[in-house]
N, C-alpha and C positions, 0 to 999 in steps of 0.2 A: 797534242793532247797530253794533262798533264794528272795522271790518276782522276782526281773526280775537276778535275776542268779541263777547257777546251776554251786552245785561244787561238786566232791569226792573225796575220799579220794587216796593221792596217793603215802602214808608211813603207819606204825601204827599209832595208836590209837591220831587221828587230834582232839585236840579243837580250834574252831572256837567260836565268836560270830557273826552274819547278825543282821542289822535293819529287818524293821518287812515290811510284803506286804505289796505295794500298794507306797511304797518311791520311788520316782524319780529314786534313785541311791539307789545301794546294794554296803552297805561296808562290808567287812568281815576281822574280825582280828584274825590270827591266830597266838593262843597261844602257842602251842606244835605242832609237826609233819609237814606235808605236804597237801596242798592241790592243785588238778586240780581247776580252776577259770573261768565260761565260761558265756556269756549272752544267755537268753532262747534260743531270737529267731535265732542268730547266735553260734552256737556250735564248731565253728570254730573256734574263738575269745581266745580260750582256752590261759590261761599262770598258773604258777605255782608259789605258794606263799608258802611260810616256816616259820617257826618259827619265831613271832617277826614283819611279814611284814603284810598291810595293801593292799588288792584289793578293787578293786570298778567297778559295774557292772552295765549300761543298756540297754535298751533294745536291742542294736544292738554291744556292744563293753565290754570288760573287757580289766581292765591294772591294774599295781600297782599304787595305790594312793600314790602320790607325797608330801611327807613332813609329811604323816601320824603317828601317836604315837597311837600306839596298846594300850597302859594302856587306854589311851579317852575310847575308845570301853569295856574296861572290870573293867572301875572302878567303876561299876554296883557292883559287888563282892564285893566289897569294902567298900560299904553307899554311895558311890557318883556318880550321875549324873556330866559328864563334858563334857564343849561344848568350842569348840577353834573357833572362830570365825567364830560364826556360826547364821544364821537369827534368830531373835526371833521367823518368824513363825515356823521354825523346833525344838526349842527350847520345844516351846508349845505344839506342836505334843508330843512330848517326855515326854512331863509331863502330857499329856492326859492320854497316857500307863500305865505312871508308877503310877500317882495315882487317874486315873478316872475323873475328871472334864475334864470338856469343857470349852474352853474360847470366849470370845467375849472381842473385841476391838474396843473402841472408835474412836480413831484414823489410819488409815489407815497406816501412812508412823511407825510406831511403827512396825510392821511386818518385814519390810524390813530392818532394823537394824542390825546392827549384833555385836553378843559380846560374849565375852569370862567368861566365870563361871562355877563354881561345885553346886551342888545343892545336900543337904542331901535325899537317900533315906528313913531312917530311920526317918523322922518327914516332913509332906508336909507342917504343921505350917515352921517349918525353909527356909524350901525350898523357901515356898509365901515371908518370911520375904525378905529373898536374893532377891526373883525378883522382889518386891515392890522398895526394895533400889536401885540396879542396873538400873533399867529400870526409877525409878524417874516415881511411878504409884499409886496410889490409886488403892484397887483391892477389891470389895463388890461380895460376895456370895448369889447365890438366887439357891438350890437345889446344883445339879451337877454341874451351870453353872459360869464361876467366872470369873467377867468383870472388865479389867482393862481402866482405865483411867489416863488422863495425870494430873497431879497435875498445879491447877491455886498458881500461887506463889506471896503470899499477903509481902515477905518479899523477898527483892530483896538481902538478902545477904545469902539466902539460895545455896549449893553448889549443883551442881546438877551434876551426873557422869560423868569425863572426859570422853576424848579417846585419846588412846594413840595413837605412831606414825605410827599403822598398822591400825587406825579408829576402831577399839573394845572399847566398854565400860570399863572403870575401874572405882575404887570406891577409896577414897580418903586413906580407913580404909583397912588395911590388911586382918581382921578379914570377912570379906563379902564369904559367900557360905561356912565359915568353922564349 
């Protein structure tokens, strides 16, 4: 069970990754074997995901995620955090997990942004450096809790992250989240 789905196995020896309780939506990437894919409270909803595909469950539906890439979901294994166009509040969530701070934002409409990055699991120094750049933030630490802020920009030929033609941030530099 993976917050609001519930799946078993329905070949040998399945791996899966789920996000974690309490997400809106449960994605589940299966890397090897078969899985049944069903939402809690409708068990009905059942379909069946294989090797290489991507479900998504809540609380009253499961289907397969549409345009989903399994490597997103398991390139944890790997050092890397990656998000395809994805809010920065979920973003944030996701680096809450993985390396314990809590954030606070200044700016309200910074949440609802949405962008595409990899983020080092292996150094959350690198990780910060990435979302300082991308996001164009100032980020000060006080304990666990680490608040970004928007940068007042005293030089007007400062370049600050496109978007590309899908509206996700990019960065000027290749090098960003690597």
């Amino acid at each position: 069970m993976c917050g609001r789905a519930r799946w078993r196995r329905a070949s040998w020896a399945p791996r899966s990754r789920c996000r974690y309780d309490g997400d809106r939506v449960a994605h589940v990437a299966v890397v090897t074997g078969k899985i049944a894919l069903s939402a809690v409270r409708s068990p009905s909803t059942r379909i069946t995901l294989t090797s290489g595909a991507v479900g998504e469950a809540n609380d009253s539906s499961a289907q397969l995620a549409p345009n989903a890439d399994p490597a997103q979901y398991t390139a944890w294994t790997r050092g890397r955090l990656v998000f395809h166009q994805t809010p920065v509040s979920d973003v944030l969530i996701s680096m809450t997990r993985w390396y314990g701070y809590r954030f606070q934002v200044g700016d309200s409409t910074l949440m609802r942004e949405v962008i595409t990055v990899g983020l080092s699991t292996e150094s959350s120094a690198a990780a910060f450096a990435t979302l300082r750049q991308i996001l164009d933030v100032d980020l000060s630490f006080d304990g666990d809790v680490v608040t970004l802020s928007s940068r007042k920009r005293a030089n007007t030929r400062d370049v600050a992250p496109a978007r590309n033609s899908r509206g996700a941030f990019t960065s000027s530099t290749s090098e960003v989240g690597r």
